[in-house]
C-alpha positions as CSV (number, residue, x, y, z in Angstrom):
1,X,75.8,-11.0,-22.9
2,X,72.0,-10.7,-23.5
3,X,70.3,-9.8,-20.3
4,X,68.5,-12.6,-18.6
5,X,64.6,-12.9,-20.1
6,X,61.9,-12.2,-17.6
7,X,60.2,-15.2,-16.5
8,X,56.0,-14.9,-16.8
9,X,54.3,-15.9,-13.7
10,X,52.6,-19.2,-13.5
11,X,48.6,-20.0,-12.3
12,X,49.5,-20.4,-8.9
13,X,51.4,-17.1,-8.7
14,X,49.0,-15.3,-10.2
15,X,46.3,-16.6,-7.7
16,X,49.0,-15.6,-5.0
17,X,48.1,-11.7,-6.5
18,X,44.2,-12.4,-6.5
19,X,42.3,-9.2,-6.3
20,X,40.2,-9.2,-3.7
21,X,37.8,-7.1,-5.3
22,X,36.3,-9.9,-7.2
23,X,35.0,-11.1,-4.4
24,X,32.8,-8.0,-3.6
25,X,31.6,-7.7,-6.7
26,X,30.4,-11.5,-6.7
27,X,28.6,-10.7,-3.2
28,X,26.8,-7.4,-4.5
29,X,26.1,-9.8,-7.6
30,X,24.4,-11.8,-5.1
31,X,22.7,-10.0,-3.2
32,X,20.9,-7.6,-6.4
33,X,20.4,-10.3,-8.8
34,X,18.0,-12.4,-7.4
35,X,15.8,-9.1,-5.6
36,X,15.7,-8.2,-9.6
37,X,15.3,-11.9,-10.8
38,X,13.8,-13.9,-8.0
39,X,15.1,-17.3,-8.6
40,X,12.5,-19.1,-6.3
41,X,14.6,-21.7,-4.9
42,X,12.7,-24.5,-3.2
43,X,12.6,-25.1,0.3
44,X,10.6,-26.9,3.0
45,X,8.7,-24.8,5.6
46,X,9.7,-25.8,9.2
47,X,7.4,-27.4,11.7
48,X,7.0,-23.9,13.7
49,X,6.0,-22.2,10.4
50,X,3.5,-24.2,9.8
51,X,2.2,-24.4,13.5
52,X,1.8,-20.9,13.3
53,X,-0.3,-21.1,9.7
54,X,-2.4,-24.3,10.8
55,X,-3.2,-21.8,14.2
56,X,-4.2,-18.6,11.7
57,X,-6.1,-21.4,9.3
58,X,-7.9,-22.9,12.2
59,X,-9.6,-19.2,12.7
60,X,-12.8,-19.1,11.1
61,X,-15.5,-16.0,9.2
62,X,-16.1,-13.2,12.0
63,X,-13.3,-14.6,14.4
64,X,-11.1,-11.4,16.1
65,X,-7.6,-11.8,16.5
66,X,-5.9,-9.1,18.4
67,X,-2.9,-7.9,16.3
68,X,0.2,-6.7,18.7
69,X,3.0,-5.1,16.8
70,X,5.5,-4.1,19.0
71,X,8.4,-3.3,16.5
72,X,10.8,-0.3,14.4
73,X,12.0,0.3,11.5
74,X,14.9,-1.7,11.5
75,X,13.0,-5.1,11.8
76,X,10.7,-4.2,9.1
77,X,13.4,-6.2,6.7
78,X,12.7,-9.6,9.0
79,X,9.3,-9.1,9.9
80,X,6.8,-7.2,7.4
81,X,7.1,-9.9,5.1
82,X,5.5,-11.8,7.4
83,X,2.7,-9.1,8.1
84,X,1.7,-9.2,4.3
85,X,1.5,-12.7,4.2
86,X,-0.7,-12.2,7.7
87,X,-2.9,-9.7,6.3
88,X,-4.4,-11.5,3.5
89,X,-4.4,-15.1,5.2
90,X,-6.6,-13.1,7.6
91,X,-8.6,-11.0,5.1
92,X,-9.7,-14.2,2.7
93,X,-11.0,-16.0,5.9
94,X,-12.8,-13.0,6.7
95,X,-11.1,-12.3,10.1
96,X,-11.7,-8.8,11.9
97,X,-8.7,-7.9,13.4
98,X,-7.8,-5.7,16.5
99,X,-4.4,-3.6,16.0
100,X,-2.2,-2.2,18.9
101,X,1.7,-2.1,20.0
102,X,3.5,-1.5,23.0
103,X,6.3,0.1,21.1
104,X,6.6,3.9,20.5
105,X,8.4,3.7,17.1
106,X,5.3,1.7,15.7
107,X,2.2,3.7,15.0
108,X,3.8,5.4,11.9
109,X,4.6,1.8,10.6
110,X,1.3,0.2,11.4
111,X,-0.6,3.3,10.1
112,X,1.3,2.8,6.7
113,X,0.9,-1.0,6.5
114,X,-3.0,0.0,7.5
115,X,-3.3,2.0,4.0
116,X,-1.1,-0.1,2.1
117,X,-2.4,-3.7,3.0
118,X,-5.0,-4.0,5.4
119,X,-6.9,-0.9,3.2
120,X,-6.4,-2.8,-0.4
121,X,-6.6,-6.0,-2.0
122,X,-3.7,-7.5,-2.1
123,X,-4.8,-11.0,-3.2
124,X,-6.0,-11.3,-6.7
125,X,-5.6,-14.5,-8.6
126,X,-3.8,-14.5,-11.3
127,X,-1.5,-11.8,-10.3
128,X,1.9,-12.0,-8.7
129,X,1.6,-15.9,-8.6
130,X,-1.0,-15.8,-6.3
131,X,-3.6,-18.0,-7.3
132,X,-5.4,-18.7,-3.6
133,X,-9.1,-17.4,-2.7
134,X,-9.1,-13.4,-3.0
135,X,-9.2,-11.1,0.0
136,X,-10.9,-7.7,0.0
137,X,-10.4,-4.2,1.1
138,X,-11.3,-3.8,4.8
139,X,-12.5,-0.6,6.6
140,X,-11.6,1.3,9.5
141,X,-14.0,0.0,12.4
142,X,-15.7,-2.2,10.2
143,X,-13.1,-5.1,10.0
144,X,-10.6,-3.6,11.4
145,X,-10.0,-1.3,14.5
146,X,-6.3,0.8,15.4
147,X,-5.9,0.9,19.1
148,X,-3.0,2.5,19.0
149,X,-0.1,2.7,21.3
150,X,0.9,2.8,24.7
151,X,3.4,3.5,27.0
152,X,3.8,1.1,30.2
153,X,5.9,-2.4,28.7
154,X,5.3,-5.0,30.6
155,X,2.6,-3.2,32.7
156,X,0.4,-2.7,29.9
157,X,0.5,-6.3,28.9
158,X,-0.5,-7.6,32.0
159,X,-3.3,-5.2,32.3
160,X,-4.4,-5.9,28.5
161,X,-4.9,-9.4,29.8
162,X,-7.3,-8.4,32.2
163,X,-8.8,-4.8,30.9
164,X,-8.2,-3.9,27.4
165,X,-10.7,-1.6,27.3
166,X,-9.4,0.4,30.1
167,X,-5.8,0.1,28.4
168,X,-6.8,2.1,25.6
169,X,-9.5,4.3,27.7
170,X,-12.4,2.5,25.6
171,X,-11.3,4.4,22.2
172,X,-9.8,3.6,19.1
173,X,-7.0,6.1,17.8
174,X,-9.7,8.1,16.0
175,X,-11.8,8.2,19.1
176,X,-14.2,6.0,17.9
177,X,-15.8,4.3,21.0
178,X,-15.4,0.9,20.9
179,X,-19.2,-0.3,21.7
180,X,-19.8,1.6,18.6
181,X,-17.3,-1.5,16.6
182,X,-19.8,-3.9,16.5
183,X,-16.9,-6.5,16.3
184,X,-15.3,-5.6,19.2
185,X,-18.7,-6.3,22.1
186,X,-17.7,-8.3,24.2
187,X,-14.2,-7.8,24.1
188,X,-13.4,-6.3,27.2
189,X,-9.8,-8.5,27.3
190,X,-7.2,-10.4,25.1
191,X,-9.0,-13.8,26.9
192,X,-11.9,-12.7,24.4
193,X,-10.1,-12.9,21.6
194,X,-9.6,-15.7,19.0
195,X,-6.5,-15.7,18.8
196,X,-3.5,-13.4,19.7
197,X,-0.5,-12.7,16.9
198,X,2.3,-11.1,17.9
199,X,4.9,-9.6,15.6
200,X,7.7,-8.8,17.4
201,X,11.1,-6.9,17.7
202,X,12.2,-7.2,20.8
203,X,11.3,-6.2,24.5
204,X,8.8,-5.7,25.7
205,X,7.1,-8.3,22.9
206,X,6.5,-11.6,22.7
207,X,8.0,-13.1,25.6
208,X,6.2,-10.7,27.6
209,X,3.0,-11.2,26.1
210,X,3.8,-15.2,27.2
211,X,5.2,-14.4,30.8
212,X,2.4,-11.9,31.5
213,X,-0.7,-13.0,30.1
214,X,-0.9,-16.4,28.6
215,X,0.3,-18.0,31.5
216,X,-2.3,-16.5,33.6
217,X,-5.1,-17.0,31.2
218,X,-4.2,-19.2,28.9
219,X,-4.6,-17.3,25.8
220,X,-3.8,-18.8,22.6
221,X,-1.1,-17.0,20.7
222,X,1.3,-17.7,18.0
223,X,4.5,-15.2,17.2
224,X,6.8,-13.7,14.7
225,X,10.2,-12.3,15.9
226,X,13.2,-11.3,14.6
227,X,16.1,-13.8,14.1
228,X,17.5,-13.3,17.5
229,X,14.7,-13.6,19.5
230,X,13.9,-17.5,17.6
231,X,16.3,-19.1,20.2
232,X,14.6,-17.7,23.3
233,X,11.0,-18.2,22.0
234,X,11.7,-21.6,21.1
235,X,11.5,-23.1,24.9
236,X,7.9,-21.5,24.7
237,X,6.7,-23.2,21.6
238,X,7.8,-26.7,22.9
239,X,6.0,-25.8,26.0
240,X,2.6,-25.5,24.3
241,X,2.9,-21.7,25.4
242,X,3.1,-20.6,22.0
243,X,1.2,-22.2,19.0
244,X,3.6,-21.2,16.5
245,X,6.4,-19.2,16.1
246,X,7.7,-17.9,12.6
247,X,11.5,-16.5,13.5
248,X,13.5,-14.3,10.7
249,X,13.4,-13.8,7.1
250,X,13.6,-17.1,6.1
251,X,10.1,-18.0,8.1
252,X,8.6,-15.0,6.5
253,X,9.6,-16.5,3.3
254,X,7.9,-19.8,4.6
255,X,5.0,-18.5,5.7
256,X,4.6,-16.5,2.5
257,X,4.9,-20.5,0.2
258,X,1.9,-21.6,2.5
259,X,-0.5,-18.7,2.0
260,X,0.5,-18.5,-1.3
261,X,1.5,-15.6,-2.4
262,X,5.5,-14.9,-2.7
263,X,6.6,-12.1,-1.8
264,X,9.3,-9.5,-0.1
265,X,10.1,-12.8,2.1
266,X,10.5,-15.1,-1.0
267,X,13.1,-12.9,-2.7
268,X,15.5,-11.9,0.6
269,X,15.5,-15.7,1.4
270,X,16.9,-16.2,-2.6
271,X,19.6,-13.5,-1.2
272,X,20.4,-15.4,1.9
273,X,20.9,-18.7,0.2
274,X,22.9,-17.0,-3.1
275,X,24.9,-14.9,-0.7
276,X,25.5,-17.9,1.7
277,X,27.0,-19.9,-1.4
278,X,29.0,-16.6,-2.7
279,X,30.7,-16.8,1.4
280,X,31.2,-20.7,1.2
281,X,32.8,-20.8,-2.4
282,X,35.1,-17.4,-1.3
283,X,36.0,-19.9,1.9
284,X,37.2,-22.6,-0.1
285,X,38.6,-20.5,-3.1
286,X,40.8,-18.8,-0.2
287,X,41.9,-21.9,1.2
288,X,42.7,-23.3,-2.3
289,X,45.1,-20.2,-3.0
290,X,46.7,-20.8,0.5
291,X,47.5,-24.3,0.7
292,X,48.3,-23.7,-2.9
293,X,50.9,-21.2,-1.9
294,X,52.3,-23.1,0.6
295,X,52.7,-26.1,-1.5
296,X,54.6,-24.3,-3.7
297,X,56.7,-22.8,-1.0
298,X,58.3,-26.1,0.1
299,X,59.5,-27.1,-3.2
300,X,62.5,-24.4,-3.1
């Protein structure tokens, strides 16, 4: 008697044995494909995104915004997108700008963002799709000034709302006096300023910059915070307390489409919204090969 032939599974079995494998390989596809091609998908920047660039646009040549960024290294991912895209909307209007931070693992970050943007021209036309008015290179206690950090949280913000230049003992990092910054008379606290920016990790930040100082003096600010911190920071921007809030990667890559110039932002939102469609094809793919499975299960 032969012996009985061995029967070859069908489609359905096979899926039963799926590798999941396959599906982390998709995911890493995902994720490295469009930072190597960026796709550009469209999108639509939201009404707090745009609040926060029709605030920076409003600023006009020799205006001084006071730059607080209170962050580490492990928001730069969310938020220096968003600083590029600050840096030369500020530069090509011509905007001196003010640095400090409240935040001890910052100076090294700012210092490096201070060379690498702030320092250069980033925004030539005709180069990197960026086709808006050029900026230039700005110089140390010229256009800009690097206050540097200190120590206090919440206590320093309240007292930069009322003495700045006691905050940072009348001295930019280099020990440059500040009635020597020509931009900076007159600017004795974050009242005098244009307007404030806050890019922000965390605490203290930007919800202490609102419950400290704007309250009090009514300070025009606008904010960029990680993720996390969009859901807390909303309440503010509805209140009028904040003139624009830009919250996570995606904003940075919103922010980036109205100055112009695509960037880090543009290709880690391509990421998001590949990966996100990798997740919700793996979702139903996996509830295909279930159902599937247990369709095929009642039959016997």
């Amino acid at each position: 008697m032969a012996p009985p032939t061995k029967r070859k599974p069908d489609f359905f079995e096979r899926l039963q044995n799926f590798d999941r494998r396959w599906i982390f390989l998709t995911m890493g596809l995902a994720i490295v494909v469009p930072l190597l091609f960026p796709l550009n998908l469209p999108f639509r920047p939201s009404p707090m995104v745009r609040a926060t660039y029709d605030a920076i646009e409003a600023l006009e040549e020799g205006d001084v915004a006071y730059v607080s960024v209170d962050l580490d290294p492990a928001s730069t991912p969310e938020l220096e997108p968003f600083f590029h895209a600050l840096m030369l909307h500020l530069k090509r209007k011509n905007v001196k700008i003010a640095f400090g931070s409240t935040w001890y693992s910052a100076p090294a970050l700012v210092e490096r963002w201070i060379r690498d943007i702030v320092e250069l021209q980033t925004g030539v036309p005709g180069k990197g799709g960026y086709e808006g008015p050029p900026d230039r290179l700005y110089q140390k206690n010229v256009d800009y000034v690097w206050l540097g950090f200190r120590e206090g949280k919440e206590a320093v913000i309240n007292r930069l709302g009322s003495d700045l230049r006691g905050t940072y003992s009348d001295r930019a990092t280099d020990g440059t006096k500040l009635d020597s910054i020509p931009f900076m008379k007159g600017k004795n606290k974050l009242g005098d300023f244009d307007l404030v920016i806050l890019v922000s990790a965390g605490s203290p930040g930007a919800k202490e910059f609102v419950q400290q100082v704007q309250t009090r003096y009514k300070i025009p600010m606008v904010a960029a915070v990680t993720s996390v911190m969009t859901t807390d920071l909303t309440n503010y921007y509805q209140a009028d307390q904040l003139l624009g809030l830009s919250g996570g990667m995606l904003a940075s890559a919103e922010y980036e489409q109205l100055v112009g110039k695509p960037g880090l932002g543009a290709k880690a939102a391509d990421v998001l919204n590949v990966g996100h469609l990798v997740v919700i094809l793996a979702i139903l793919f996996g509830n295909f090969i279930y159902f599937s499975g247990r369709r095929r299960g009642s039959r016997y």
